[in-house]
NUNUZA-813793 format. One line per 3 residues: number of its first residue (from 1); their letters; for each residue y, x, z of N, C-alpha, C. Coordinates in steps of 0.001 Angstrom, whole numbers, padded with zeros to 6 digits. Each point is the difference from the previous one (the first is absolute). Layout:
! residues N
NUM) a) Y,X,Z,Y,X,Z,Y,X,Z | ...
***
This chain:
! residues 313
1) xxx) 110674,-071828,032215,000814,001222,-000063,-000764,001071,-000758 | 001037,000599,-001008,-001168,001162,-000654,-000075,001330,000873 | -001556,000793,-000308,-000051,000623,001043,000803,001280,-000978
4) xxx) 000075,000963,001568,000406,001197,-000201,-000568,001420,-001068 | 000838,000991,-000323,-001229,000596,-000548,-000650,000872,000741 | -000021,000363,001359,-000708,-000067,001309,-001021,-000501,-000161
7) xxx) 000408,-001593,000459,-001518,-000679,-000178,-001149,-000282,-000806 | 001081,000101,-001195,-001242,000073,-001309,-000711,001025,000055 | 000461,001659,000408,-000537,001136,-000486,-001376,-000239,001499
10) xxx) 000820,-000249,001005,-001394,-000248,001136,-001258,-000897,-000216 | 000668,-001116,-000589,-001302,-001135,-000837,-000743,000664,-001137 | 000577,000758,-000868,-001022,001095,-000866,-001003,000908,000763
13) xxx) 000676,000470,001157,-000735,000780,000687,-001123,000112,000325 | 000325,-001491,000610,-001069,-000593,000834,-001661,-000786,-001327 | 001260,-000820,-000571,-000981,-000122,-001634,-000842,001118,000068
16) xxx) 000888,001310,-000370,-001294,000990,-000225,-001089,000532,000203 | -000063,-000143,001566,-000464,000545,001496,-001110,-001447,-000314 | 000244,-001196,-000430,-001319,-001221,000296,-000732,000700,-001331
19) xxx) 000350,-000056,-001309,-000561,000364,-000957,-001368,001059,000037 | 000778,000917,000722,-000513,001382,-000010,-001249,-000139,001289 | 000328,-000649,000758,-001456,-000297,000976,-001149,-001273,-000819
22) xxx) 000622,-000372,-000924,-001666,-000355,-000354,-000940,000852,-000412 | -001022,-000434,000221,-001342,001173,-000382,-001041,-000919,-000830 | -000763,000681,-000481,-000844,-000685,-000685,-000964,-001177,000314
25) xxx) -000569,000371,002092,-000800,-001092,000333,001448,-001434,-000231 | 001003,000991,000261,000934,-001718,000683,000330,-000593,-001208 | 000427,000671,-001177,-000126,-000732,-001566,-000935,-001035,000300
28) xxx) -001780,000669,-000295,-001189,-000930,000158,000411,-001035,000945 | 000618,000117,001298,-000282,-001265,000506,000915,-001122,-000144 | 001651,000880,-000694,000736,-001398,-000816,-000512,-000689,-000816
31) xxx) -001074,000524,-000812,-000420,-001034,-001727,-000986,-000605,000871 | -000340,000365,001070,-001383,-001418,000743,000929,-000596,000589 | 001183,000289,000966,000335,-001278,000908,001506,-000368,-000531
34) xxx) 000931,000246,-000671,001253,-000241,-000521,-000221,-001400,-000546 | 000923,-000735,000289,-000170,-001423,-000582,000745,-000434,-001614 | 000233,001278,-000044,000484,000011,-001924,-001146,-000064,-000687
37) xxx) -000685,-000442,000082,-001903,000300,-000957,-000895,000181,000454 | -001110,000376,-000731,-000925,000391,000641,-000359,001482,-000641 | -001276,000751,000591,-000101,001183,-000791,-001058,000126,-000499
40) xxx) 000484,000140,-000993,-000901,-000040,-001287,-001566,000705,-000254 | -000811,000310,001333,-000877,000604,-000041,-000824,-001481,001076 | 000744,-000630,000288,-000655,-000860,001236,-001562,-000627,-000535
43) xxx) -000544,-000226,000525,-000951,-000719,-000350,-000105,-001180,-000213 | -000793,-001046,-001167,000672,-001386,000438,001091,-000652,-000758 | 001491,000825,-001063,000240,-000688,000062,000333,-001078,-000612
46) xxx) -001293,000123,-000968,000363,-001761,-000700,-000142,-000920,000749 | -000321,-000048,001360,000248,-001427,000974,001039,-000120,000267 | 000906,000791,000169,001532,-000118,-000068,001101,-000782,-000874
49) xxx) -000398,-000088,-001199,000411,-000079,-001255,-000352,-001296,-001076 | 001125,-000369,-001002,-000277,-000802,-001028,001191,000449,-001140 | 000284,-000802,-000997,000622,000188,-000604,000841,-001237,-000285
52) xxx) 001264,000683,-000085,001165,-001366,-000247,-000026,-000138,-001489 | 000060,-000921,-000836,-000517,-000003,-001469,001307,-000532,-000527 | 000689,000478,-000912,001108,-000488,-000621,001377,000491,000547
55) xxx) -000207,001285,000758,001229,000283,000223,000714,000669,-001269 | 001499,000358,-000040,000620,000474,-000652,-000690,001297,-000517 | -000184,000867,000578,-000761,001228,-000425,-001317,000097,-000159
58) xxx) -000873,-001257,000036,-001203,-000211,-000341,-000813,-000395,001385 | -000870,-000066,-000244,-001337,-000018,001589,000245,000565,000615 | 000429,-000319,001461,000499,000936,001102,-001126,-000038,000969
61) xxx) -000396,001285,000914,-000865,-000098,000800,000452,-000028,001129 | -000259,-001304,000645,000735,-000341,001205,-000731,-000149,001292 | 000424,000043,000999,-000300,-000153,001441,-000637,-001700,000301
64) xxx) -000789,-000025,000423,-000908,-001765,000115,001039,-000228,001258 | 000351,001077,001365,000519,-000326,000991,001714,-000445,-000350 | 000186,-000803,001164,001414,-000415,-000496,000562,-001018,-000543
67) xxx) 000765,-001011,000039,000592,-001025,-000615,000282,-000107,-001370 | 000663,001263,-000050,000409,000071,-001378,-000211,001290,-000486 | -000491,-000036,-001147,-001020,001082,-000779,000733,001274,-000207
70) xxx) -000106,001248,000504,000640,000852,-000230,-001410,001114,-000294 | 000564,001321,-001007,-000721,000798,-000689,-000392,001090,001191 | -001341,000092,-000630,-000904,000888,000598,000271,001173,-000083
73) xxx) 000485,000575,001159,000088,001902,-000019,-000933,000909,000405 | -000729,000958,-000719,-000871,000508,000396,000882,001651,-000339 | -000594,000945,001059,000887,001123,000012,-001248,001016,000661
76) xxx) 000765,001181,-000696,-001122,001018,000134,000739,001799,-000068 | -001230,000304,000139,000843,001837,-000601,-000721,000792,-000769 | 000726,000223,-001231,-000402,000281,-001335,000665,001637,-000613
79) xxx) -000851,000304,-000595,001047,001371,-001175,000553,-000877,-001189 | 001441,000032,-000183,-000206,000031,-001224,-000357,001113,-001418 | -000842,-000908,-000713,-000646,001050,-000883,000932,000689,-000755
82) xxx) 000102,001226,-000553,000911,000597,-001345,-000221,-000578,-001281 | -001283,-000414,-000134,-000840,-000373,-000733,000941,-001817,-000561 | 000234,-000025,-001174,000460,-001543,-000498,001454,-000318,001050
85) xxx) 000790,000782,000089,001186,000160,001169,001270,-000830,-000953 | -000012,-001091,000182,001279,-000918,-000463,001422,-000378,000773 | -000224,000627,001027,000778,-000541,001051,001458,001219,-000042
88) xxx) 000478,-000592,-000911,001224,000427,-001097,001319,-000768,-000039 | 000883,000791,-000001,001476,-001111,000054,-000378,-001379,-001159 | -000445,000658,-001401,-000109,-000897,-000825,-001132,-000203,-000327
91) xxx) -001158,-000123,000528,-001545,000225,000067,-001122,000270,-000892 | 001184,001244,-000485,-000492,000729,-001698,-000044,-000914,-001274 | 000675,-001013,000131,000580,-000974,-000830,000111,000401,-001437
94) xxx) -000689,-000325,-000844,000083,000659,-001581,000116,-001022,-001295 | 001522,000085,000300,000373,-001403,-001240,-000985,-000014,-001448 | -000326,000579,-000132,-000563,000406,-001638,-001656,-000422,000123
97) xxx) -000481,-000103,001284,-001530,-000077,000433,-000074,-001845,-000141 | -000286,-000490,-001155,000000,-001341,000273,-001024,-000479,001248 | -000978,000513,000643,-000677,-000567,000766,000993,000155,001609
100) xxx) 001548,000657,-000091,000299,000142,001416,000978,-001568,000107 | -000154,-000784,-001104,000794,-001234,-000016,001467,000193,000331 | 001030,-000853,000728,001035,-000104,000063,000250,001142,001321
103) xxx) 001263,000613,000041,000529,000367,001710,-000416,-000686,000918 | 000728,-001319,-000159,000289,-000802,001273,-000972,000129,000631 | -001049,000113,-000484,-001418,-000438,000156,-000932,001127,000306
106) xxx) 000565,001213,000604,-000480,001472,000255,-000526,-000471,001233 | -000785,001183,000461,-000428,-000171,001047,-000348,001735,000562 | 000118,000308,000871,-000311,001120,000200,-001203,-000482,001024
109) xxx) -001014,001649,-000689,-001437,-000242,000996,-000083,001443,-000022 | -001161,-000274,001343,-001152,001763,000002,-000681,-000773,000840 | -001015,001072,000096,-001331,000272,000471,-000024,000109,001397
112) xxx) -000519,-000866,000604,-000350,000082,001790,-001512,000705,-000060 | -000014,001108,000528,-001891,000764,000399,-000008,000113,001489 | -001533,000609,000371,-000043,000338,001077,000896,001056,000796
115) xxx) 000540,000116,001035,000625,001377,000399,-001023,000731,-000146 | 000977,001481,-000196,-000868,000950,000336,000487,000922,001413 | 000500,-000392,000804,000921,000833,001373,-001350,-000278,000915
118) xxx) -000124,001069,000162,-001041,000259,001479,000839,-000769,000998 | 001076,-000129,000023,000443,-000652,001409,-000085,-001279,000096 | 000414,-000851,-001486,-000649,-001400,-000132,-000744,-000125,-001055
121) xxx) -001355,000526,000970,-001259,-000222,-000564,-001044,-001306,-000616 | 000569,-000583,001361,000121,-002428,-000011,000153,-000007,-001505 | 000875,000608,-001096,000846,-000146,-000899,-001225,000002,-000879
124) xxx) -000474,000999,-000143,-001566,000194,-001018,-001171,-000715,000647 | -000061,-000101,001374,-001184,-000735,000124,-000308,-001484,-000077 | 001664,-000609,000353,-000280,-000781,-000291,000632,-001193,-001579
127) xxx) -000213,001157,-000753,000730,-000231,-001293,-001124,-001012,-000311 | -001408,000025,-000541,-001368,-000481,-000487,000182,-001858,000793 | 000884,-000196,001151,000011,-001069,000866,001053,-000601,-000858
130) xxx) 001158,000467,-000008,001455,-000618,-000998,-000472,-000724,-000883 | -000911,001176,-001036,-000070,-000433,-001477,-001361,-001543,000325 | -000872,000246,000814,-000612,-001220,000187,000607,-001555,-000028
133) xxx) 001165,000508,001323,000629,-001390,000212,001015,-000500,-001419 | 000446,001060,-000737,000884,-000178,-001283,-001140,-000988,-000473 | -001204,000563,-000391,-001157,-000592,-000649,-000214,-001398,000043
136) xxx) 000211,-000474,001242,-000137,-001260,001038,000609,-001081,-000272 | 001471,000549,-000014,001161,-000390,-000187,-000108,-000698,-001842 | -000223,000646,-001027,-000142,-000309,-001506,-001306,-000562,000031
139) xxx) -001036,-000354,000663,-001218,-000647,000236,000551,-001634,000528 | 001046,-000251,000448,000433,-001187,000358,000216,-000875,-001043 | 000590,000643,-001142,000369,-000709,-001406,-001321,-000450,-001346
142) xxx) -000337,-000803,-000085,-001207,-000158,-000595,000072,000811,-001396 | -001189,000119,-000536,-000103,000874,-001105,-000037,-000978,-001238 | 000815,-000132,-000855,-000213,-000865,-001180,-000765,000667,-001125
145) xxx) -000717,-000582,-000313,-000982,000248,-001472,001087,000982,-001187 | -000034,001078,-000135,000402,000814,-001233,001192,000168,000311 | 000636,000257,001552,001119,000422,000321,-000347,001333,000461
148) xxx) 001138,001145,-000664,-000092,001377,001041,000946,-000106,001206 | -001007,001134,001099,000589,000230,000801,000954,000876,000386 | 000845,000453,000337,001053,001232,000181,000060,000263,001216
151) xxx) -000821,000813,000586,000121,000189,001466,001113,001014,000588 | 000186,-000528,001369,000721,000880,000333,-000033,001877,000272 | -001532,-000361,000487,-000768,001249,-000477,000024,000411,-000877
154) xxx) -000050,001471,-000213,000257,000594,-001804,-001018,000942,000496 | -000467,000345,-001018,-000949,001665,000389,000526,000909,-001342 | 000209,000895,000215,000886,001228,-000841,-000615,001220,000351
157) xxx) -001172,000522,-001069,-000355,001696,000637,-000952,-000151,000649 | -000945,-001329,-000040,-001085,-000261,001383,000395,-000446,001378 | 001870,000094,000253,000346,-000483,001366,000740,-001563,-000256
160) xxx) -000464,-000493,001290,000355,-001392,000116,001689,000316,000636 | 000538,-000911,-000819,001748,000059,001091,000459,-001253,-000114 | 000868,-000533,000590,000985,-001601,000030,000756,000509,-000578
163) xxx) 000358,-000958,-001258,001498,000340,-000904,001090,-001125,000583 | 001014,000741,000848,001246,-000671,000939,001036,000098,-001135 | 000482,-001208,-000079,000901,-000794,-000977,001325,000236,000660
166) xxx) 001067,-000387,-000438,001674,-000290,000607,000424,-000302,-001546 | 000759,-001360,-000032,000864,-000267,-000785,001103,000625,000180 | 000987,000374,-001435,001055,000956,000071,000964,-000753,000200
169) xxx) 000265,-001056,-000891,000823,-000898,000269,-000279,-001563,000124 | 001030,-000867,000163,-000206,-001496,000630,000903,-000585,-000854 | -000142,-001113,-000499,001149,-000888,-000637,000844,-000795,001299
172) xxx) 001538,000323,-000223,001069,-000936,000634,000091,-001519,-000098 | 000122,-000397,000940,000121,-001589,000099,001020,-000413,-000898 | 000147,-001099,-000495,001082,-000428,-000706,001650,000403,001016
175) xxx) -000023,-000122,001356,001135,000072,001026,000499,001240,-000238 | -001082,001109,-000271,000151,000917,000153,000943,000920,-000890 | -000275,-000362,-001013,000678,000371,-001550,001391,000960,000480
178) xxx) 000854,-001349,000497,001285,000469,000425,000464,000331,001463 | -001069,000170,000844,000627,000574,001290,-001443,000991,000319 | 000818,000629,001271,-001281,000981,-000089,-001450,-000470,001198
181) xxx) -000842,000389,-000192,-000908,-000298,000308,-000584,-000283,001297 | -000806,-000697,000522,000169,-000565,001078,-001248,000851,001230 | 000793,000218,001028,-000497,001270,000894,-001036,-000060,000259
184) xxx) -000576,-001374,000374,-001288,-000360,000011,-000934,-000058,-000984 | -000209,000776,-001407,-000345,000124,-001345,-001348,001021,000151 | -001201,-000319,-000303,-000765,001601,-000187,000484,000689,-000083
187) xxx) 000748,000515,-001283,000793,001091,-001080,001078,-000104,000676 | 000963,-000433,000641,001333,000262,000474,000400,001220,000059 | 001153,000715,-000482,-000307,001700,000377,001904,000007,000354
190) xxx) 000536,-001327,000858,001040,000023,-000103,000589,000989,001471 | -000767,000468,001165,-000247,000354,000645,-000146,002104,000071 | -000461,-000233,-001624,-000608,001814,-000165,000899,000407,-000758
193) xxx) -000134,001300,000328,001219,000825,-001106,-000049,-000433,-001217 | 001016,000864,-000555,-000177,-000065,-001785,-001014,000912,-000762 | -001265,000067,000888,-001003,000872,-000599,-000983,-000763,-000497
196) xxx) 000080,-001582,000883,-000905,-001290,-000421,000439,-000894,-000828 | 001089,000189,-000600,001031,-001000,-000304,-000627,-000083,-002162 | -000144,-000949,000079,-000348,-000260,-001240,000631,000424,-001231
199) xxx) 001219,000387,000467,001095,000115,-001065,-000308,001956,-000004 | -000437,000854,000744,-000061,001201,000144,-001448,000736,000015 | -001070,-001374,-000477,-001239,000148,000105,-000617,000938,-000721
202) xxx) -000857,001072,000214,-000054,000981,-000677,-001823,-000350,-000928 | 000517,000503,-001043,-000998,000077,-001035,-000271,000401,-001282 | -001056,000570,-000655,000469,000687,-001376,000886,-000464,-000887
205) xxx) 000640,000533,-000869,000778,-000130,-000980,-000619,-001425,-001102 | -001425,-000142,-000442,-000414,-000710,-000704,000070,-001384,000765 | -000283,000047,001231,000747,-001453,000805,001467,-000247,000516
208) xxx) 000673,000721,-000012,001505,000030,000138,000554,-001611,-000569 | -000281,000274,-001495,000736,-001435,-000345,-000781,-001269,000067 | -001207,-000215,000321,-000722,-001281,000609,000349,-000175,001628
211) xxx) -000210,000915,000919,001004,-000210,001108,001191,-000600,000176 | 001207,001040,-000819,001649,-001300,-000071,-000411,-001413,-000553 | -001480,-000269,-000626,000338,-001154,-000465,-000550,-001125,000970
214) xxx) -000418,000767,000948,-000436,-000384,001524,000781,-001091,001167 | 001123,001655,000255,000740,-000113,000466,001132,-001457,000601 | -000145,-000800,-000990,000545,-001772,000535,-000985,-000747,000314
217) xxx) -001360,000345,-000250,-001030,-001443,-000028,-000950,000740,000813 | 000035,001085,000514,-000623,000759,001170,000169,000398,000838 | -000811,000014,001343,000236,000718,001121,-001059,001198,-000361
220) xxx) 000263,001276,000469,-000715,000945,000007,-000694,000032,001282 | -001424,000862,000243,-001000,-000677,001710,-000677,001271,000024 | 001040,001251,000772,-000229,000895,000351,-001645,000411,000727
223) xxx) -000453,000673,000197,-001362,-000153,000216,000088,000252,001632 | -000576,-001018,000797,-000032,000099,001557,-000585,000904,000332 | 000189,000867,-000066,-000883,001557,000146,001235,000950,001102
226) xxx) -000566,000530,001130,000403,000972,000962,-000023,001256,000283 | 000894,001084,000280,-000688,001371,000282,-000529,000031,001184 | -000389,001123,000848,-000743,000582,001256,001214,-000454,000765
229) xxx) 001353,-000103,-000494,001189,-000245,001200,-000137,-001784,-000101 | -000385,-000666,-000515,000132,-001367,-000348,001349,-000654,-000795 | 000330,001214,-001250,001372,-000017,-000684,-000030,-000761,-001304
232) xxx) 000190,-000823,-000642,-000182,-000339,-000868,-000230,000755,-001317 | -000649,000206,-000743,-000466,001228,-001271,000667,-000792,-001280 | 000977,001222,000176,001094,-000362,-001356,-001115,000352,-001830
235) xxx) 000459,-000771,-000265,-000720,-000360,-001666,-000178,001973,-000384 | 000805,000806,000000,000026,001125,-001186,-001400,000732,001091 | -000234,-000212,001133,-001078,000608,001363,-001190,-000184,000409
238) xxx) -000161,-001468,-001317,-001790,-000640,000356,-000620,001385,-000388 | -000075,-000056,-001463,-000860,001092,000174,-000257,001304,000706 | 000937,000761,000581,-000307,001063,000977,-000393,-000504,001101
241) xxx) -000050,-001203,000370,-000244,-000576,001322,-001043,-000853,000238 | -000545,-000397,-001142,-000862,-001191,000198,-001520,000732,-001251 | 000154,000932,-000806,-000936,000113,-000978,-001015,000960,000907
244) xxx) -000904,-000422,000239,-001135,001144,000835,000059,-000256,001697 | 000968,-000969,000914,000621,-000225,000920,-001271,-000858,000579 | -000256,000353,001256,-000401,-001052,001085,000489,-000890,000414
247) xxx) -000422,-001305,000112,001097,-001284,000163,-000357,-001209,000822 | 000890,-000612,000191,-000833,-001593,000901,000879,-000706,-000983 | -001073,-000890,-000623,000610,-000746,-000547,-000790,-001570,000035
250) xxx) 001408,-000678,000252,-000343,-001367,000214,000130,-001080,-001358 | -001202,-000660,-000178,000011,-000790,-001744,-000209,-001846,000720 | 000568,-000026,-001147,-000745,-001428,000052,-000978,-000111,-001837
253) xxx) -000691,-001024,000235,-001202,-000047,-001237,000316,-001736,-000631 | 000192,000461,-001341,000233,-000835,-001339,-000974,-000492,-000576 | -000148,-001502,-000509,-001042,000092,-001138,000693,-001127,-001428
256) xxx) -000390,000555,-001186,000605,-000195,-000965,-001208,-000442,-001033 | 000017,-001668,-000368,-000877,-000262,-001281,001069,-000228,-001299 | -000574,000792,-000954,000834,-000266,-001038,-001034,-000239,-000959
259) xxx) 000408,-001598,-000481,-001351,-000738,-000711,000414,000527,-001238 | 000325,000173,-000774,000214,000228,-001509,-000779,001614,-000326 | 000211,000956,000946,-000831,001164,-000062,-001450,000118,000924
262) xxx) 000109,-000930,000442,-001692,-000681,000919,000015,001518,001230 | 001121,000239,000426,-000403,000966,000939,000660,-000578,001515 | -000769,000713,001046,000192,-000531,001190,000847,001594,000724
265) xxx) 001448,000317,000380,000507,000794,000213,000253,000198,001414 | -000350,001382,000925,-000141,-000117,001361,001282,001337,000078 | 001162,-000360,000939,000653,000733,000394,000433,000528,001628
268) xxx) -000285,001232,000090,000869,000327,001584,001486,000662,-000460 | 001122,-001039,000747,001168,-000060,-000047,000292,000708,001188 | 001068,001002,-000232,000728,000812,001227,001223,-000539,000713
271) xxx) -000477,-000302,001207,000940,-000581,000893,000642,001162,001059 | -000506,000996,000350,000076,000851,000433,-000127,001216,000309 | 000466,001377,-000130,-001027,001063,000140,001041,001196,000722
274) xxx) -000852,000617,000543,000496,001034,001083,-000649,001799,-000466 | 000798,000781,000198,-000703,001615,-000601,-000227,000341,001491 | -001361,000174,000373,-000887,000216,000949,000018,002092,-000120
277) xxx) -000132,000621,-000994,-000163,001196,-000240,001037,000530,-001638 | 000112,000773,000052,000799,000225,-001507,-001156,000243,-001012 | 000017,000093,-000825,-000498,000753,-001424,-000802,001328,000174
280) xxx) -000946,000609,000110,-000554,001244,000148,000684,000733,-001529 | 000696,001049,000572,-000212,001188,-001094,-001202,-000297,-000978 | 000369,000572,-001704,-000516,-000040,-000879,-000531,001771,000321
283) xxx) -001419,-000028,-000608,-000877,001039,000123,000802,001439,-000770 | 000084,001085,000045,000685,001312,-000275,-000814,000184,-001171 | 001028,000558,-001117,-000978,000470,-000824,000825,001365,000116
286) xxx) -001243,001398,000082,000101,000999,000283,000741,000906,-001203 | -000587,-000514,-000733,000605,000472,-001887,001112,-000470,-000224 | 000510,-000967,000819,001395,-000514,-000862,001215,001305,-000666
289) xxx) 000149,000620,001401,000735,001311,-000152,-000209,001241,-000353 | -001231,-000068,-000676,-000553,000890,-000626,000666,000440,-001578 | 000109,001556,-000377,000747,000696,-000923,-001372,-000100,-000768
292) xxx) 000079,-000659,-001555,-001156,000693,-000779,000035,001313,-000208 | 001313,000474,000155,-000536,001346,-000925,-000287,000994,001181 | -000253,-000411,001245,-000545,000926,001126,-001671,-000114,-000300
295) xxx) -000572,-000548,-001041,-001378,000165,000251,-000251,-000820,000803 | -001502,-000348,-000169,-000687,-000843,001347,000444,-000111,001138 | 000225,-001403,000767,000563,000083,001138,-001859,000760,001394
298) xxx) -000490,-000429,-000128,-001387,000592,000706,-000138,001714,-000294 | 000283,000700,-001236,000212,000960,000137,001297,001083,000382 | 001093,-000605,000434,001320,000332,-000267,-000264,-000201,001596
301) xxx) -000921,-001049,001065,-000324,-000215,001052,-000554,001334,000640 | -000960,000413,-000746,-001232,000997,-000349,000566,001472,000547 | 001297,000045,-000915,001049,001036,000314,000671,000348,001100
304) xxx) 000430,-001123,000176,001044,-000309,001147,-001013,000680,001868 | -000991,-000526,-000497,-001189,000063,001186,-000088,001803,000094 | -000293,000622,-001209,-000672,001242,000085,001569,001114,000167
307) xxx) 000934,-000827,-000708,001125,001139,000763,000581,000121,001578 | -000158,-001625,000939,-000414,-000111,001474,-000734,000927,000023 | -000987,000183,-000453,-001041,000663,000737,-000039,001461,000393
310) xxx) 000787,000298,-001144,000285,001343,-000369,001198,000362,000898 | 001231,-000432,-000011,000917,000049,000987,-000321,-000052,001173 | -000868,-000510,001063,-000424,-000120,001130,-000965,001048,000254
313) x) -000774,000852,-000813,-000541,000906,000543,000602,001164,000342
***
C-alpha cells in the first residue's frame, strides 16, 4: 500500500532527527565497525587484500575474505580540494584539447586532502595513515623494468592528495538500445527526476553536440554524492556543494597496465560520498568595494577615524 503524505512527511522527520545526531566520534566509529569496508586509516591493510586481475575495468582490489571476490572499500573523511576541482556536470570536457580524448570516456575527478575541521580532527591526523595504505595497496603489483608509475597519490604545491575518479558515462548493453534501462544498472537514473536524466544533462555549449551523440549508446552515471540531508546532489549543485566541502567518501581502488605506453595506472574510484560540513566562505577582500576616485582606502579609513573622534568629544 502506498504510504500517506502523513507518513512520508513523518519518515523525513524522523530521517532528519537520525542524520542530525551523528557527531564526529560516531562518524569515526562507523568507518571502523560498519561492514561496508574498511577505514581507510586502519592499520594493516594489505593483509586484507589482493587483486582480481582481468576484470572489465582493469585490476580490481578485492577482499581475500569470502567466496566470491568482491571489491575492496576503504572509506574515510576528506576536504575536497578547490585546487584541480573536476567534479563537473561535463568534467570540464574540452573537445579541441586532443589530450581530453573522446566524451564517452570523461571522467570527472578532484582532489581528496586532509580535513581541516577542528571537529574532525581523525581527518588530518590520520590522513599520513590513508596515503600509506594507498602506498601498500600499488606495492602489490610488481614493478616492470621501464614502466611508469601513476599513482594515486598526486602532490600539487608540496601537498600530497588522492585523485577520486567517477566515470561520466557507461555504454548500454546491446538489450538496452531499445527499452529503457534496467533498475538494477550503476547509472540507472530511471528512478530520479529529469535533473539526472541524460537527455537534460547539463553542460557547456562546446559539449552539447558530442552528448546528443551519446544519448542512444549511453547511460549517463550521475555522481553518488549526498548533501548534509542525505539528498541526492543534482548535476548544476556539485560545485557549490562539493568544491572546498568536508566529506566521507567511500572508493574502491583500480589498477591499470597499459603495455604499449609501459605505464602502470593506479585509480581511487567513487563509490560513495556524503557532505559531512559545507564549503567554508571564500576569504573577504576588503577593496573589492572600494571607489578609486575616493583616494586610498587606509587613508579615506584615516578620515573616517578622526571625524569619530571629533564628533564624540
Amino acid at each position: 500500500m502506498a504510504s500517506s503524505p502523513t507518513n512520508n512527511a513523518s519518515a523525513k522527520s524522523l530521517q532528519s532527527k537520525s542524520f542530525s545526531t551523528r557527531t564526529p566520534a560516531s562518524i569515526l566509529r562507523e568507518l571502523y565497525d560498519s561492514p561496508e569496508g574498511f577505514y581507510a586509516a586502519a592499520p594493516r591493510l594489505i593483509r586484507h587484500v589482493e587483486y582480481f586481475i582481468g576484470g572489465r575495468d582493469g585490476n580490481i582490489l578485492v577482499s581475500k575474505r569470502g567466496l566470491q571476490a568482491k571489491e575492496f572499500i576503504i572509506r574515510g573523511v576528506f576536504e575536497i580540494s578547490r585546487n584541480d576541482f573536476n567534479f563537473t556536470p561535463d568534467a570540464n570536457f574540452n573537445p579541441s584539447n586532443i589530450f581530453h580524448g573522446r566524451f564517452s570516456d570523461a571522467k570527472l575527478s578532484c582532489r581528496l586532502t586532509a580535513g581541516r575541521n577542528d571537529m574532525f580532527r581523525f581527518s588530518s591526523e590520520d590522513f599520513p595513515d590513508v596515503l600509506d595504505n594507498i602506498d601498500h595497496f600499488e606495492g602489490l603489483i610488481p614493478r616492470e623494468r621501464d614502466y611508469e608509475r601513476l599513482s594515486a597519490v598526486q602532490v600539487s604545491l608540496g601537498q600530497r592528495s588522492i585523485k577520486l575518479i567517477h566515470g561520466l558515462f557507461e555504454a548500454k548493453n546491446e538489450d538496452e538500445y531499445d527499452t529503457a534501462s534496467d533498475e538494477d544498472d550503476d547509472c540507472s537514473t530511471n528512478s530520479l527526476s529529469s535533473d539526472f536524466d541524460i537527455a537534460t544533462w547539463p553542460v557547456a555549449d562546446r559539449c552539447k553536440g558530442h552528448l546528443q551523440d551519446l544519448t542512444s549508446t549511453h547511460n549517463i552515471c550521475p555522481l553518488p554524492a549526498y548533501d548534509m540531508n542525505h539528498s541526492l546532489i543534482p548535476p548544476l549543485e556539485y560545485e557549490s556543494k562539493l568544491k572546498g566541502a568536508l566529506v566521507e567518501v567511500h572508493m574502491a581502488f583500480f589498477h591499470h597496465r597499459i603495455k604499449n605506453a609501459k605505464r602502470d595506472i593506479f585509480n581511487a574510484i567513487l563509490r560513495q560520498l556524503t557532505v559531512l560540513s559545507p564549503p567554508a566562505a571564500m576569504p573577504i577582500n576588503p577593496f573589492k568595494r572600494h571607489r578609486l576616485n575616493t583616494g586610498p582606502l587606509n587613508a579615506r579609513n584615516k578620515k573616517a577615524k578622526q571625524s569619530f573622534k571629533g564628533s564624540s568629544s
